[in-house]
N, C-alpha and C positions, 0 to 999 in steps of 0.2 A: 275694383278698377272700373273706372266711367267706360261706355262703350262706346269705340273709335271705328272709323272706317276699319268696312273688312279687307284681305288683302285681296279678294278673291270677287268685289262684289256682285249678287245677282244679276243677269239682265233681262227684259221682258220683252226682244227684238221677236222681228218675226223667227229667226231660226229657232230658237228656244218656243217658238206656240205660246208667247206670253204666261207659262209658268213660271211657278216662284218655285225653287226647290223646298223640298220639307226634312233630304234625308244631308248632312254636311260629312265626308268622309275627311280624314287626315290621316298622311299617313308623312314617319320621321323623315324616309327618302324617298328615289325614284327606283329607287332598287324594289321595293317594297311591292311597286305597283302590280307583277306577276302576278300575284296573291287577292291586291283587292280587282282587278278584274273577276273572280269571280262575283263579288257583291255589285259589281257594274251589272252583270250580268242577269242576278236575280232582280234588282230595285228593275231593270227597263225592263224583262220578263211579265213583274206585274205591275208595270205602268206605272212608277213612283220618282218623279223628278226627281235629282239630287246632282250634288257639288262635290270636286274631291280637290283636294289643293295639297301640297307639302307643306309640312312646317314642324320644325322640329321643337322637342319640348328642350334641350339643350342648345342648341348651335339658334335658334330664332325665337327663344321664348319668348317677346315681346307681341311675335306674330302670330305666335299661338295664342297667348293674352287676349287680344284682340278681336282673334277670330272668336274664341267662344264667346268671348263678351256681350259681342254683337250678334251672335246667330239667332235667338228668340228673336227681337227685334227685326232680324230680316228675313222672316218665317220659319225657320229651319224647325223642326218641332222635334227631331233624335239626333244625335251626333255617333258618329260610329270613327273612331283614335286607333288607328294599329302599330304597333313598333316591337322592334326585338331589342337583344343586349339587355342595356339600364334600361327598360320601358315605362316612362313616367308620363309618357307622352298624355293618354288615356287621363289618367290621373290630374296630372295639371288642364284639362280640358275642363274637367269636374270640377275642379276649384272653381272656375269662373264662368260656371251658367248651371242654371238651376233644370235644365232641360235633361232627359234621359240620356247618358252618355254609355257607347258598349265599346269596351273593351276587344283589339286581335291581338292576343301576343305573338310573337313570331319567330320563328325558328330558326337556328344558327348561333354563330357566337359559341364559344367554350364550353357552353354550356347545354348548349343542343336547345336553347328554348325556354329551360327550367325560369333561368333567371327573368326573363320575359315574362314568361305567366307570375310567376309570384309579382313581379314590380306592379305586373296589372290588378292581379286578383287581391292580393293583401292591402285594400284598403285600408285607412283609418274609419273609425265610425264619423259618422256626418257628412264624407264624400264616398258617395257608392258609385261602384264600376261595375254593368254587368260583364261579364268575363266571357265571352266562351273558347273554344280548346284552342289550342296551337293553330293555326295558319287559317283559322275558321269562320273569315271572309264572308262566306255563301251565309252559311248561322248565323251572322254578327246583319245581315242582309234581311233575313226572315223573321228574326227578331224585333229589327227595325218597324218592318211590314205588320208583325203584331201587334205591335204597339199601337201604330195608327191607326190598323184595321177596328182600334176598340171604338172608335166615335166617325168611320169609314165604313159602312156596310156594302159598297162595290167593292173594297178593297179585299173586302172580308171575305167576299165572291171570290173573286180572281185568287186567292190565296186558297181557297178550297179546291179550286179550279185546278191549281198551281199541285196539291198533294194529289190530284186523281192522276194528273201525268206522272207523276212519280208513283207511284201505285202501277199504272198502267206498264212504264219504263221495267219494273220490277216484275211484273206479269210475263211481260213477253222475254225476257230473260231467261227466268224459269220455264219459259215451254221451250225454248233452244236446247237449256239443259235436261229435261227431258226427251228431247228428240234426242242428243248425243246417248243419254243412259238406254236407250230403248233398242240401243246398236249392242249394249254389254249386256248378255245373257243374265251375271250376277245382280247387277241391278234390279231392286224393286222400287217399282213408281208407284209416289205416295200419292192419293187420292186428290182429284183436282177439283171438286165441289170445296167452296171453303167452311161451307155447313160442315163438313166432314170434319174438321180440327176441330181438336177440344177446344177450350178456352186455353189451357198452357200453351197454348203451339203447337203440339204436338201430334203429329197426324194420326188418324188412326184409321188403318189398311183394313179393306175387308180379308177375313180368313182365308189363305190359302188352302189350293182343292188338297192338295194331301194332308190339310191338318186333321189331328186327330182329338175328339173333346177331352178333357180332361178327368181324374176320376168324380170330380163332383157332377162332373156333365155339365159345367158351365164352362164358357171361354173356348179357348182353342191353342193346341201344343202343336209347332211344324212337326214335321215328321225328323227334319234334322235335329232336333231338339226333347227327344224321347222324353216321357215319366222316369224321373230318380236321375234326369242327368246332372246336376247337382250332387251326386253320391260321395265325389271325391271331395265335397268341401271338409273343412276341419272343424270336428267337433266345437258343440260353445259347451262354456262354461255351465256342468251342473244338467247338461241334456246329452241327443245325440242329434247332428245338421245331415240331412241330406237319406235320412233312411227313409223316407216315407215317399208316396208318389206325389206326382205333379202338385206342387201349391200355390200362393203368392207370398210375396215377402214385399211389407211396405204398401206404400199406396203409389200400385201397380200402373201404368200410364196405358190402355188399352187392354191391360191385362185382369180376368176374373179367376177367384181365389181357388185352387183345385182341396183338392183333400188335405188337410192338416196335420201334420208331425210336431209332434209333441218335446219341447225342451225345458226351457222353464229354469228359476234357479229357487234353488231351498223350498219347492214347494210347490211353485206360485203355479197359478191357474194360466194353462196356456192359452195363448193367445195367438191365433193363425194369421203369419204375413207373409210377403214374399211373392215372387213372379211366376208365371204360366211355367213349367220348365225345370220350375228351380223347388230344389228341397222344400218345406216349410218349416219354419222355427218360430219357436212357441216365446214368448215374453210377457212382459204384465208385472203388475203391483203385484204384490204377496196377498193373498185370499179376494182378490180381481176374478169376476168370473169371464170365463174364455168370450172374446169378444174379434171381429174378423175385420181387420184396416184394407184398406185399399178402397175401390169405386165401389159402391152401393149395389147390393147385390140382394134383389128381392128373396127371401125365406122361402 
């Protein structure tokens, strides 16, 4: 389709500071608009004109037609379509312009949303929709922001800028929740260097003063958590679980390998895993010689 005036065209007065927008939002109604105020919110956060107009891909398709037709041509460089119910909205955007179009499905309708994200996400091949989740405005916003930031290096700045305060937001959270837990005696507060986490996330606390080492003399056992206390566990298959002291089992998250109990099936060569605490139980290939899983543990 030739591209026609837009319904919505840009202007370059002085209140607009002679920008042209670059981000065109659409959304089916005004109901909708709830939702894309947050993506209002992130584009002028980090400094990114843009447009938002109504236009439905059923009740005004001609209007939708048009807008995307025209949006290259009148700078627009991503388009961001949100709608619930039948949402085709997105989709018919993508037919008529060759510019990045992202996908909001939105939520409600009989279906709670379902139908929404699939009418968005299940394109045909040769018109792609980026998708993201239900009501996901802000994402379908920073998305936007990446895209431009690729040939934007301010933009690229302020978008970095943009994840420190959310980082930071997230920082000072967790020291509130800390302050609260530091009131509950049972609470232990996980270590606040972020050196201290592993690479999985997973924090790892120094040894409390009543622990006790384990029988290899590596790691550390609470004291509420004795040698053999594992003892109730139920036999495996072809060994005995839980008769031997402190071991590991697995590949321990903070935890080094105590003394090794021996299980094994038809044979095989045991093989020592399992947690600070906890029984050890022996596994392995058949004529596998004994070998010790978890975190690296110098000889």
């Amino acid at each position: 389709m030739a591209a026609e005036a837009t319904p919505n065209p840009p202007t370059q007065d002085a209140e607009s500071g002679g920008r042209i927008p670059r981000v065109g939002i659409l959304m089916g109604s005004d109901s909708d608009l709830p939702i894309l105020r947050q993506a209002f919110e992130v584009l002028n956060d980090l400094g990114i004109p843009f447009e938002a107009t109504v236009a439905s891909a059923h009740r005004t398709p001609d209007r939708v037609a048009r807008y995307a037709a025209s949006a290259a041509d009148r700078g627009l460089e991503v388009l961001i379509a949100a709608a619930g119910s039948a949402a085709h909205l997105a989709g018919v955007v993508a037919a008529h312009t060759l510019l990045p179009v992202i996908g909001v499905p939105l939520q409600g309708g009989a279906a709670g949303g379902l139908d929404a994200l699939l009418a968005t996400a299940q394109m045909p091949r040769g018109v792609p929709v980026a998708t993201v989740a239900l009501d996901g405005a802000a994402n379908a916003a920073l998305l936007a922001a990446r895209i431009l930031a690729l040939k934007d290096p301010g933009l690229r700045e302020r978008l970095a800028a943009y994840r420190r305060r959310m980082q930071a937001r997230v920082a000072e959270a967790d020291r509130r929740l800390q302050a609260e837990l530091a009131q509950i005696p049972a609470a232990v507060t996980p270590p606040g260097d972020p050196a201290a986490w592993q690479a999985d996330g997973v924090p790892t606390a120094a040894p409390p003063a009543d622990a006790a080492p384990t029988a290899a003399g590596i790691g550390t056992v609470h004291a509420a958590h004795p040698a053999g206390a594992a003892a109730d566990r139920p036999a495996s298959p072809g060994g005995v679980a839980g008769s031997s002291a402190a071991g590991a089992r697995g590949p321990g998250r903070g935890a080094a390998p105590g003394a090794a109990g021996a299980t094994g099936r038809h044979g095989e060569a045991p093989v020592a895993s399992g947690r600070a605490g906890e029984a050890a139980v022996a596994t392995g290939q058949e004529g596998e010689a004994p070998a010790a899983t978890g975190r690296a543990v110098a000889p």
